[in-house]
One Martini backbone bead per residue (centre of mass of N, CA, C, O) as a GRO file, in nm:
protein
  244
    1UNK     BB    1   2.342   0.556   0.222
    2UNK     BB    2   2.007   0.491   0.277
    3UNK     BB    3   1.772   0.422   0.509
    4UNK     BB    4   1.492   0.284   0.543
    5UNK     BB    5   1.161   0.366   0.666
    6UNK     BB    6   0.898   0.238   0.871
    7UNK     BB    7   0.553   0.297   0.936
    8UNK     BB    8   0.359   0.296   1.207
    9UNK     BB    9  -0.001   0.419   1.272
   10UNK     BB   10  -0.309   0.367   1.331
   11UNK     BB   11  -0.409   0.509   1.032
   12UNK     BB   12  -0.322   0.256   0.910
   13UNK     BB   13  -0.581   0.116   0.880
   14UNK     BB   14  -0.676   0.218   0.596
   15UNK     BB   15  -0.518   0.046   0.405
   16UNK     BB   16  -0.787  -0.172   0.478
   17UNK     BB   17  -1.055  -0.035   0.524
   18UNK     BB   18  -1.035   0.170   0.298
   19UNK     BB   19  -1.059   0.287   0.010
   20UNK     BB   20  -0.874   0.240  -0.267
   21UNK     BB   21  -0.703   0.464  -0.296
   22UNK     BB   22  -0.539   0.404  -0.042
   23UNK     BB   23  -0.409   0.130  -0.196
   24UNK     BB   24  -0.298   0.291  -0.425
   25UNK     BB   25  -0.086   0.484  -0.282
   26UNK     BB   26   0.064   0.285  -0.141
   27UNK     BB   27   0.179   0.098  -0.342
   28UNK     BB   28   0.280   0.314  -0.541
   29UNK     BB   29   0.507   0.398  -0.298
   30UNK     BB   30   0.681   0.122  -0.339
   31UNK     BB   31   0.796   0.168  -0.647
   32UNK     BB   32   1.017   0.355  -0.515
   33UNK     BB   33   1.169   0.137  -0.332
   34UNK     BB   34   1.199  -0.050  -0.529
   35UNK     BB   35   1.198   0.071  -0.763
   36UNK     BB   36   1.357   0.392  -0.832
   37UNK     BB   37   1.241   0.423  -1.183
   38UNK     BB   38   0.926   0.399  -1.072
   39UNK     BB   39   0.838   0.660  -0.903
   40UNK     BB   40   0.683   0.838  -1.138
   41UNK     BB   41   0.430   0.626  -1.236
   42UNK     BB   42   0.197   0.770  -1.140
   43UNK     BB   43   0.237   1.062  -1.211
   44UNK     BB   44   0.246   1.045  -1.489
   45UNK     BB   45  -0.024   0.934  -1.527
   46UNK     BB   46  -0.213   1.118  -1.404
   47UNK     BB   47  -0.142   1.328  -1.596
   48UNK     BB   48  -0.251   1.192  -1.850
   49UNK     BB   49  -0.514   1.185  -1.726
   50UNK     BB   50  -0.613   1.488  -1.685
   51UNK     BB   51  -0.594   1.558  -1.975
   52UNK     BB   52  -0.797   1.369  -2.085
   53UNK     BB   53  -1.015   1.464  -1.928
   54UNK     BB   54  -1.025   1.754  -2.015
   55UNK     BB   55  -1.065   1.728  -2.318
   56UNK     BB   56  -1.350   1.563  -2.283
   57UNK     BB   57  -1.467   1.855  -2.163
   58UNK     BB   58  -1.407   2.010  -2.417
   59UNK     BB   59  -1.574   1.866  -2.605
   60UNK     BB   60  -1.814   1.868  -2.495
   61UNK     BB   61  -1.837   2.229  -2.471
   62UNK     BB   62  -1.734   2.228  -2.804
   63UNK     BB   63  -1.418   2.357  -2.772
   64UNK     BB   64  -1.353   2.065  -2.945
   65UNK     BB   65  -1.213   1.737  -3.056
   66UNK     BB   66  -1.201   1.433  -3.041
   67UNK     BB   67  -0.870   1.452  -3.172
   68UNK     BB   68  -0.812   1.555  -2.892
   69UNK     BB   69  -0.792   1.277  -2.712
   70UNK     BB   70  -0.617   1.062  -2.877
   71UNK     BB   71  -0.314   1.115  -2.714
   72UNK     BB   72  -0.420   1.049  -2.441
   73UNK     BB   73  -0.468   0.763  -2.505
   74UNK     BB   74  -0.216   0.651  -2.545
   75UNK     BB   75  -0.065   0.722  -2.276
   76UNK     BB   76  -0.296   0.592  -2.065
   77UNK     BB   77  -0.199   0.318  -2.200
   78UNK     BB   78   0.069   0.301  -2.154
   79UNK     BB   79   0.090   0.380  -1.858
   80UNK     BB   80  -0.153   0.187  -1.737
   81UNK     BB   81   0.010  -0.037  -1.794
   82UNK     BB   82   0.265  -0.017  -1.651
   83UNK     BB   83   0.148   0.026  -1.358
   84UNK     BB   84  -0.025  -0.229  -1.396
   85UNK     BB   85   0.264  -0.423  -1.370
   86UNK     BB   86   0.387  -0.319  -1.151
   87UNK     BB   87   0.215  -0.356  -0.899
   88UNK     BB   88   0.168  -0.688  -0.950
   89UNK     BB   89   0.528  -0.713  -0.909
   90UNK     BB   90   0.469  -0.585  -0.559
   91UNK     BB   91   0.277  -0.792  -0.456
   92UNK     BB   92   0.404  -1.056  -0.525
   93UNK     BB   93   0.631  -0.996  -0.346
   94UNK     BB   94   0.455  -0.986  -0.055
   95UNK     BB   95   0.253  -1.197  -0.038
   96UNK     BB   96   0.401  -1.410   0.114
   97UNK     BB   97   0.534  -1.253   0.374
   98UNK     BB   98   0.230  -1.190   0.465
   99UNK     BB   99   0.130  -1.439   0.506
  100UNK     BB  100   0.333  -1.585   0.699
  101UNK     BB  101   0.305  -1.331   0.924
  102UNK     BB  102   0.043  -1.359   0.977
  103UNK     BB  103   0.005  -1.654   1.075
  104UNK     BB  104   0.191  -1.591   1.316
  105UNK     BB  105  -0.069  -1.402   1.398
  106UNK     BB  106  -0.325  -1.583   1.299
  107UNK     BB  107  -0.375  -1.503   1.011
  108UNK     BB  108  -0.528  -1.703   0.852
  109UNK     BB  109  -0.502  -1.683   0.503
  110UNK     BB  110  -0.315  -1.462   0.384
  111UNK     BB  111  -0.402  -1.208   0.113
  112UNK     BB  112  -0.238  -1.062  -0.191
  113UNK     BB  113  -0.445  -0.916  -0.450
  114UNK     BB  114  -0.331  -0.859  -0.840
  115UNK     BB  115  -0.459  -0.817  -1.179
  116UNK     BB  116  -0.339  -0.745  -1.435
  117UNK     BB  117  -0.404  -0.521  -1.695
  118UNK     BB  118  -0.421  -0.424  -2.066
  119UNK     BB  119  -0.447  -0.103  -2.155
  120UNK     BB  120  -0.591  -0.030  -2.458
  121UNK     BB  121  -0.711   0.155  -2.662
  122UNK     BB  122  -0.950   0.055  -2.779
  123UNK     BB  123  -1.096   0.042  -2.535
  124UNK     BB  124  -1.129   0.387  -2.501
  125UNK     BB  125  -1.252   0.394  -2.739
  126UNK     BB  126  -1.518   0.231  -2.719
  127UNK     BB  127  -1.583   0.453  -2.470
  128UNK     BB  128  -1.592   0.740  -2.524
  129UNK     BB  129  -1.840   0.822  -2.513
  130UNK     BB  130  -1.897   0.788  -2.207
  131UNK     BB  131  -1.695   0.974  -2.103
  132UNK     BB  132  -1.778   1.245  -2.260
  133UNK     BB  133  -2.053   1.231  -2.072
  134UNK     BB  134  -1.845   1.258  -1.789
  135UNK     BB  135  -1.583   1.342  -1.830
  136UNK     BB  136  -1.426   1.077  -1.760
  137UNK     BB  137  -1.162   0.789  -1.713
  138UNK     BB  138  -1.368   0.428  -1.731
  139UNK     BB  139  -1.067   0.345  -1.745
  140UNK     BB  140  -0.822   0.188  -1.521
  141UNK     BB  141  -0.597   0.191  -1.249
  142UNK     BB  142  -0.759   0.425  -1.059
  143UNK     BB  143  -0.994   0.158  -1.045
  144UNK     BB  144  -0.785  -0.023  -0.880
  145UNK     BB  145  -0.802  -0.290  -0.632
  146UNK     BB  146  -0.659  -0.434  -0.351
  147UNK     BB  147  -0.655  -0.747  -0.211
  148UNK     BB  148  -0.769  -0.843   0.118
  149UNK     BB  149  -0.710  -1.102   0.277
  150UNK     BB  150  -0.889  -1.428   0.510
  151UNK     BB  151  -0.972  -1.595   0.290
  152UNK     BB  152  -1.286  -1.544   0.159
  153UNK     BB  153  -1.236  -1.226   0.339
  154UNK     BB  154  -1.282  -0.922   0.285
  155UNK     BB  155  -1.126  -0.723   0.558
  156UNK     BB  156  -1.260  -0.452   0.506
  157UNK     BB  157  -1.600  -0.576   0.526
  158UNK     BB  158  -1.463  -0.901   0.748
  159UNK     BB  159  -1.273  -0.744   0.952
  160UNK     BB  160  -1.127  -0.677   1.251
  161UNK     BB  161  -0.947  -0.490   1.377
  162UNK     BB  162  -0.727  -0.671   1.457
  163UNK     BB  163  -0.698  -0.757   1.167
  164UNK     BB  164  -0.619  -0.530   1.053
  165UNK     BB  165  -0.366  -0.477   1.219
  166UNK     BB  166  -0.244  -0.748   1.138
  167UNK     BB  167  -0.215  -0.675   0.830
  168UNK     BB  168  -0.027  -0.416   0.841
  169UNK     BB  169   0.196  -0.540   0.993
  170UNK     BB  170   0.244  -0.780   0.783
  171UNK     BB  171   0.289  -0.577   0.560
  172UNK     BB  172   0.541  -0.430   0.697
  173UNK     BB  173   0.695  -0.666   0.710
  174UNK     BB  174   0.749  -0.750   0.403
  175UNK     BB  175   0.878  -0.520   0.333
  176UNK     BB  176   1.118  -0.519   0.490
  177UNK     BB  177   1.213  -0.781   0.376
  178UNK     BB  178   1.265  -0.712   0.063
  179UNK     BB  179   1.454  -0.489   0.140
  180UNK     BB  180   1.668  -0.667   0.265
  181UNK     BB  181   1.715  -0.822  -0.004
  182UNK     BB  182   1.801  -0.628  -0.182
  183UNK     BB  183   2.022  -0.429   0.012
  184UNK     BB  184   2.083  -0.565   0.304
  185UNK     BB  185   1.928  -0.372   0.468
  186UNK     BB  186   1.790  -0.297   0.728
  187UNK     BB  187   1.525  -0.133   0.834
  188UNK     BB  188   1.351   0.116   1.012
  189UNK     BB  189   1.091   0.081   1.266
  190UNK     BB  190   0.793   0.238   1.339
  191UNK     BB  191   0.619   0.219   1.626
  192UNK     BB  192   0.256   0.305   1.718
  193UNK     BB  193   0.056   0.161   1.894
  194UNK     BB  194   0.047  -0.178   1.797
  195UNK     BB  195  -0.046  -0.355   2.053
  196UNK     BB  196  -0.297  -0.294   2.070
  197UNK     BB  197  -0.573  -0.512   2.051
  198UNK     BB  198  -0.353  -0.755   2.136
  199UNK     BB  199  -0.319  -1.015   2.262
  200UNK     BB  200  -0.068  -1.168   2.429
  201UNK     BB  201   0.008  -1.353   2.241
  202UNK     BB  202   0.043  -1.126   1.994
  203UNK     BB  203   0.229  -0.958   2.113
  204UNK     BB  204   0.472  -1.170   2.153
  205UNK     BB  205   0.496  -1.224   1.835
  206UNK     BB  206   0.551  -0.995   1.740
  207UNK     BB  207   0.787  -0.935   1.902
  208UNK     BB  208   0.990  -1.185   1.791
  209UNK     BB  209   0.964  -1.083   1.519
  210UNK     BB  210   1.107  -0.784   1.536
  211UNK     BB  211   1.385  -0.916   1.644
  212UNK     BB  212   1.439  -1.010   1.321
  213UNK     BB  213   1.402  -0.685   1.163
  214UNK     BB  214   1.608  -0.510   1.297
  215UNK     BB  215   1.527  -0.227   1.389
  216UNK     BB  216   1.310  -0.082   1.683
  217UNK     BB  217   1.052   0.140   1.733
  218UNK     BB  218   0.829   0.152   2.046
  219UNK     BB  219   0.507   0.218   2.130
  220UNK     BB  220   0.362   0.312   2.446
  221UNK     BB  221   0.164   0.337   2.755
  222UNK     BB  222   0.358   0.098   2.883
  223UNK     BB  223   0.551  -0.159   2.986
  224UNK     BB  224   0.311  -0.392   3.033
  225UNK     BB  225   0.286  -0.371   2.670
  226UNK     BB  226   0.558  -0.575   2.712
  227UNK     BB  227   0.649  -0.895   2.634
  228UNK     BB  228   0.937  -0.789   2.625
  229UNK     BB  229   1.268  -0.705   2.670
  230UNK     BB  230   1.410  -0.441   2.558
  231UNK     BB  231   1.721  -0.296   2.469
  232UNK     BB  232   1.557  -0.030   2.526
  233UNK     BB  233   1.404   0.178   2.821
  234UNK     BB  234   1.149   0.464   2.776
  235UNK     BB  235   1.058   0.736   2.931
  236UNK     BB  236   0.785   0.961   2.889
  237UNK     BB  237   0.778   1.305   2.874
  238UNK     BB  238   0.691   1.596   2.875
  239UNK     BB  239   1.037   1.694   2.739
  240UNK     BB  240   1.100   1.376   2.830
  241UNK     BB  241   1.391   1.132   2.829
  242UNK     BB  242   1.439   0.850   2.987
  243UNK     BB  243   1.490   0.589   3.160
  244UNK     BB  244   1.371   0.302   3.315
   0.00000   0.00000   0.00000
């Protein structure tokens, strides 16, 4: 059996500041180890998604005929739509436990947010003109994007670093606890540099909550930014780590 790793590191912070893409990459991600059945379906799409481009470019250049657009808008609709409903079944298992961590650690009214929606070859014949125009595929899942909020803010363009911190943290805390749900064994969480930016009341209740989620190795740039206790601590100096 293998033990699954979930890490923090400051720039993961962009899961929730950055731009859709990368939104689309981690949910993706996620899809993999919660079903581990549908973890090749980001990139099945993708490929399906990247011929499609191709052909509407090679019509547009006169080299193709639309007919030959034809079997990739099929691929595009049937792999986008089972994709945007893998998401949305992601989504939603994760809802409630990031909600509830959030709250525990201040960000009140914490939700995540994504709503499947159906990619039929329809809609994307519809659109054809417009695509062979631009040359690429203006419908599907690749343009869809989760919402973060806190109450009804997109913490994205209207939440403070604090809170962009407290909502990846309890992103990982959520996913962490699903996955012991599933399997049994809690994860292993890597945390580095979680703690800065927050007040000592939530630096506390983070590290209480973390106590209760299975192994956590935790990175400080000092003991005195450990608000408890840790079960064992480690002074790290180049290329050594010894007690402290």
């Amino acid at each position: 059996m293998r033990l699954a790793v979930l890490a923090f590191v400051p720039d993961r912070l962009a899961i929730v500041k950055g731009g859709p893409a990368i939104r689309r990459a981690y949910f993706d991600r996620m899809l993999g180890r919660f079903a581990p059945s549908l973890a090749a379906l980001p990139v099945e799409y993708g490929r399906a998604l990247a011929q499609r481009n191709e052909s509407l470019r090679r019509v547009r250049a006169g080299a193709s005929t639309r007919e030959a657009v034809e079997p990739w808008t099929e691929q595009v609709a049937n792999l986008g739509t089972e994709l945007d409903t893998a998401r949305a079944e992601v989504v939603a298992a994760l809802d409630p436990g990031f909600g509830s961590t959030a709250g525990t650690l201040g960000l009140t009214a914490a939700t995540l947010a994504y709503q499947s929606r159906e990619l039929a070859v329809s809609d994307l014949e519809a659109r054809l003109d417009r695509d062979l125009e631009r040359g690429t595929t203006g419908l599907g899942p690749h343009l869809r994007d989760v919402e973060v909020r806190a109450g009804d803010r997109d913490l994205r363009g209207f939440g403070s670093q604090g809170e962009q911190r407290l909502a990846v943290l309890s992103l990982l805390l959520a996913e962490a606890a699903v996955l012991t749900e599933q399997g049994g064994i809690p994860p292993l969480l890597l945390l580095d540099d979680a703690l800065s930016e927050l007040d000592a009341d939530r630096r506390r209740l983070l590290s209480t909550r973390l106590g209760t989620a299975g192994q956590t190795l935790v990175t400080a740039t000092g003991a005195e930014a450990l608000p408890l206790a840790p079960a064992q601590l480690l002074a790290v100096t180049p290329g050594h780590a010894e007690p402290a």
